[in-house]
N, C-alpha and C positions, 0 to 999 in steps of 0.2 A: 504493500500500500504506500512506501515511502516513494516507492520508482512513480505509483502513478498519481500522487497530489503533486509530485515536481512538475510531471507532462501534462495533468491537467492545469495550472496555472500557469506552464510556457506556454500554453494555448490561445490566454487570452492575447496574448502579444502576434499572433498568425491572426484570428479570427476573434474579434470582439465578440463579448454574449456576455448576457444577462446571469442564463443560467446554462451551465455544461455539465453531460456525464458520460462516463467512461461504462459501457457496460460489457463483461467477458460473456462468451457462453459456457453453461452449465451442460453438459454431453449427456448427463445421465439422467436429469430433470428435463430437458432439453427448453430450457430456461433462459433467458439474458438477465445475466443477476446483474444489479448497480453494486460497482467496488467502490468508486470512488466522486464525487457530486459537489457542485460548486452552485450558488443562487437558490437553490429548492428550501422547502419546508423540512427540516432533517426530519420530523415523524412522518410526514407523509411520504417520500422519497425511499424511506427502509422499508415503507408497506407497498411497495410499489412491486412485483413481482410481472414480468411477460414473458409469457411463452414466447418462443422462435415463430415468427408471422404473426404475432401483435402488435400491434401499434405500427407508430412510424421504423421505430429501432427493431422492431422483431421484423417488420418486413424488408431490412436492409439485413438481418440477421440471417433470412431465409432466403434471398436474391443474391446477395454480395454486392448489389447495384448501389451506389449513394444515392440521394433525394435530397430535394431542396423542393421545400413547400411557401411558396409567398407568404398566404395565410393558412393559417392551420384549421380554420374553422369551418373551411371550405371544402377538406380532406377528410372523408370518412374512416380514414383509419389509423386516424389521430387519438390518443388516448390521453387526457389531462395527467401532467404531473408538475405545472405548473397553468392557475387559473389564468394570471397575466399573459401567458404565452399566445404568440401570436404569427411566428415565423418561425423554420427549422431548418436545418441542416443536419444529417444523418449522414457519416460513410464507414462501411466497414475496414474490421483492424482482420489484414490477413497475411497467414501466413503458407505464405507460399502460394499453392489454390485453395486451400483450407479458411472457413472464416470462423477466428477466433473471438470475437468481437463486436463493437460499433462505438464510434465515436459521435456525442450528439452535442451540437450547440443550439441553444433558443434566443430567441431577440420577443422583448415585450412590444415590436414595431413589426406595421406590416412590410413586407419587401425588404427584410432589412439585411437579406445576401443575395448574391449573384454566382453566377457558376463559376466565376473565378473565385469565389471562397469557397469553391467545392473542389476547384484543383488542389488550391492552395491545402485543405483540411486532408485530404487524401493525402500531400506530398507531409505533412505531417504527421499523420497516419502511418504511413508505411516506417518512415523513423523510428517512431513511437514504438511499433510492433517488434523491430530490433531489441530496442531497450526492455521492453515487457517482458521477453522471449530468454531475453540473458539473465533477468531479475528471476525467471520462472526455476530458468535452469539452474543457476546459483543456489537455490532456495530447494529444488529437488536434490541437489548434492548433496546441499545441508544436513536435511530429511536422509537421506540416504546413510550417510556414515553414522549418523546417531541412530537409527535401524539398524544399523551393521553393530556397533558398538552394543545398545543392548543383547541383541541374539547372542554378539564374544559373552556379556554378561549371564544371558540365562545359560549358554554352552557350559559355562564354569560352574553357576549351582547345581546344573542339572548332573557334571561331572563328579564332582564332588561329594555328592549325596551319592551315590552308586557306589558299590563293595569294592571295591581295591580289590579281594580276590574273594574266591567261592571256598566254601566248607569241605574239611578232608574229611570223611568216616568212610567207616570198613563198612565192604560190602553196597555201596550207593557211589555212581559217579554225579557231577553236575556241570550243568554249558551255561552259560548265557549271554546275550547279544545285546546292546543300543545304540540304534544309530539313528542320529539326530535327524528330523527332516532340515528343509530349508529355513522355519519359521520357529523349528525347536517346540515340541511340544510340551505336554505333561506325563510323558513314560516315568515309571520312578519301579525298581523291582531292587529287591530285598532278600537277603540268606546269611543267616547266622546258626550260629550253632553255639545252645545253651548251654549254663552250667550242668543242667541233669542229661546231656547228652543225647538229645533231640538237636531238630534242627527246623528253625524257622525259617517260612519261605513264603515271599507277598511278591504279586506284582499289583500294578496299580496306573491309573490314568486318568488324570485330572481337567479338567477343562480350561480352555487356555492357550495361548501359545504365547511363545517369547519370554519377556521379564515375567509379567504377574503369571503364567504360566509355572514356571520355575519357582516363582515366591509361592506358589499355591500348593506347588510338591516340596519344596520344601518344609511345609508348614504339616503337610499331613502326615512325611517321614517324622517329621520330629514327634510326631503325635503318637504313630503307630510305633517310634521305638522308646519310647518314654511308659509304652503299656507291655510291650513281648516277651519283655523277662518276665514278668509276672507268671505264677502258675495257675494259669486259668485254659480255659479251655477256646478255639479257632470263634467260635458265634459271640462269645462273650468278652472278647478282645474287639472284635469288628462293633460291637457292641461300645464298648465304650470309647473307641477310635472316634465311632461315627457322631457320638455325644462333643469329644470335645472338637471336631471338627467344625461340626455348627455352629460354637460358641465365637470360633476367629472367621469366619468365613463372611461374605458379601454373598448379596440376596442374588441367586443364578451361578453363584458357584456349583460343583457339584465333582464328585469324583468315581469312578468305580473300582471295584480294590476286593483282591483273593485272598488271602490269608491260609495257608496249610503249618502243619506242624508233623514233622515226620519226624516217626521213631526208629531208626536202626537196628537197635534192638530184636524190637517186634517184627521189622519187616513193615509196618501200619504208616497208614499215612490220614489225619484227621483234617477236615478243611470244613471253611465258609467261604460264602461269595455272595458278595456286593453286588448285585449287576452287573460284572465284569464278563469278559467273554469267556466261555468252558473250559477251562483246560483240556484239552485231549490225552485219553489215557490210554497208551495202544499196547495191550495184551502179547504177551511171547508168543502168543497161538496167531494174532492178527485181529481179533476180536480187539471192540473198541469203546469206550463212553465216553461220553461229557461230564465233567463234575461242575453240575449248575447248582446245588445245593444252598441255600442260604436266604437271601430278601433283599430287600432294596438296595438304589445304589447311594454313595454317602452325600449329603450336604444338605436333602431334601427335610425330612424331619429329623429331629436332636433325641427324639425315642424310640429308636425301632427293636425289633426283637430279631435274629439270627437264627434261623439253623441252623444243624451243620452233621456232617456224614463222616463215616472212617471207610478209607478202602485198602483192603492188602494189596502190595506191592510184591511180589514173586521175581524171582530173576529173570530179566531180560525184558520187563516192563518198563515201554517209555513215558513218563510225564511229560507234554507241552504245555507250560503256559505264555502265553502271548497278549500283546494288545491289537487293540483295532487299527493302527497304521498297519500290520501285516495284510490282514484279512481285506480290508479296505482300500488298498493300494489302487490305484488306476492308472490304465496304461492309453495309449493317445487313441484308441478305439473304444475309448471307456467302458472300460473291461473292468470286472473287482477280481482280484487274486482270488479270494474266499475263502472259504475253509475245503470247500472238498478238494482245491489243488494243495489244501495244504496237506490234508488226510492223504493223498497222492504220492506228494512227497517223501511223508514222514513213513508210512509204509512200504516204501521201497528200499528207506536206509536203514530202517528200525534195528536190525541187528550191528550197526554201526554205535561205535562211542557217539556219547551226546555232543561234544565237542564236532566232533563229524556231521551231525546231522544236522546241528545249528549254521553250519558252515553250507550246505545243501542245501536249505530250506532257503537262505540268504540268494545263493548262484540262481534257483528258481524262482525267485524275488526278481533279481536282475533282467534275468533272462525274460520275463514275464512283461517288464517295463518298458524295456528296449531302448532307453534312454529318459525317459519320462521322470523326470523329479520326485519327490515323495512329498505328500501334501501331508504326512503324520510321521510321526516317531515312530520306530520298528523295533518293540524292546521283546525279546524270548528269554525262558528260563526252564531251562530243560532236568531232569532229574530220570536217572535208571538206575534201574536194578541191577547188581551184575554178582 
């Protein structure tokens, strides 16, 4: 706005006027909003709102053609934004063949331009459009590195908060994978291994992307490991996860979030789920479930109640858990990965290390995309038997 109160008051020095405004178009409103306005009523001028081919300015917005009206009272498609107004001038700001713009001066007299203040306002115009164009781009670099810098910013919490390395027990291997989208989401997955020799295991996905994405997973980690050591049981953890999460969160946050607890020992693996998507659990025979077990997902109410289910784990049973940037994934024929290429997958390497099959699942991610960006975080955590 400071590039264009300079050009609108070098203006009055090209082409005298009463009152002058600068109006950009709006491409998605498809609108000519007022930025910037000299003479007018400043309330009435902010409620002044036209569409592209209203008025005099909307119809030089929809033509690219300039106008010079003697009297305006004689031009049906004249819209008052000045009562006084009685003569105009209108020419678009463009760039290149593209019309960005219009440029409008008014005189409280009839006749009070000629089409040489239409050359003249055009060969100012097109200057103008230079300078607008440099102020725009300038201003989108600006925008741009401080995008860039937050995402370095959520890349580091989102890094940070994730296990440095995965739990060692006899008899259970463990994988796991995240990789950031472009926008950085809310992936956040979790494995520890307790005092009594279990081992806790959550994946999770918060809504969000970027900073408050990352401020949002960070808040729920701190949350979920502030209750895991506890000896309670997978429902009654999600349980009170989901309590104190409500307590810090803004109105349309929301997260979904698995929680399992696996015993070595036993073989047993106990879980609850949030709304999150199933883990897949693919049997040494080939046989298969979902472990959907559990009730809502977190943010929505501060009291919910949990289920939650135990299943044996036999040797050479694979656990998948995953978020929706996998499954979700779309490729430039808008395609979704989904779950039965992933069922696909994962059954074709199942007798492989997890390590292995996270790393396949991933190649089939790629290979799926064909070059196409990821609009979601792709986080997996893999657990077998062996």
């Amino acid at each position: 706005n400071k590039v264009l109160n300079t050009i609108i008051d070098s203006l009055k020095e090209v082409v005298p006027y009463d009152a002058a405004v600068i109006f950009l178009i709006n491409e998605k409103t498809c609108e000519i909003e007022q930025e910037v306005s000299r003479g007018y009523n400043p309330d009435f001028i902010q409620k002044l709102h036209l569409k592209v081919g209203q008025g005099l300015s909307g119809w030089v917005a929809k033509t690219g053609q300039p106008i010079l009206v003697p009297d305006v009272r004689k031009d049906k498609r004249y819209v008052v934004a000045d009562p006084q107004t009685l003569s105009e001038i209108a020419v678009p700001l463009m760039r290149g063949k593209k019309i960005i713009g219009v440029f409008n001066v008014e005189s409280k007299k009839v006749n009070a331009y000629t089409w040489q203040d239409v050359e003249l306002l055009k060969t100012f115009a097109s200057q103008a459009t230079i300078t607008i164009e440099n102020a725009r781009l300038f201003k989108e670099a600006l925008h741009k590195r401080y995008l860039e810098k937050e995402l370095e910013v959520a890349r580091e919490i989102q890094k940070a908060l994730l296990p440095k390395r995965l739990p060692k027990v006899k008899r259970f291997a463990f994988a796991a994978l995240n990789v950031p989208s472009e926008q950085v989401g809310g992936d956040f997955y979790d494995a520890i291994k307790l005092a009594d020799g279990t081992v806790s295991l959550a994946i999770a996905d918060v809504s969000g992307k970027g900073t408050p994405g990352a401020i949002l997973m960070s808040n729920l980690s701190a949350t979920f490991r502030s209750q895991v050591r506890r000896d309670l049981p997978p429902d009654v953890i999600l349980e009170r996860v989901n309590k104190l999460f409500c307590e810090t969160i803004t109105s349309g946050s929301f997260a979904t979030f698995f929680y399992g607890k696996l015993n070595p020992r036993t073989k047993s693996f106990e879980y609850a789920n949030a709304g999150h998507n199933p883990p897949l659990l693919i049997r040494s025979d080939g046989s298969m479930e979902f472990l959907k077990k559990g009730g809502l997902i977190m943010g929505f109410l501060p009291r919910v109640e949990y289920n939650r289910e135990e299943v044996q784990l036999a040797p050479g049973d694979l656990l998948i858990m995953y978020t929706d940037g996998l499954t979700e994934a779309e490729n430039k024929k808008g395609q979704l990965f989904g779950t039965e290429r992933l069922i696909k997958v994962v059954k074709k390497h199942t007798k492989l290390p997890p390590t292995v099959v996270k790393r396949k699942i991933f190649q089939e991610l790629k290979k799926f995309l064909k070059g196409s960006p990821l609009s979601d975080d792709v986080t997996l955590l893999l657990v077998k038997a062996v």
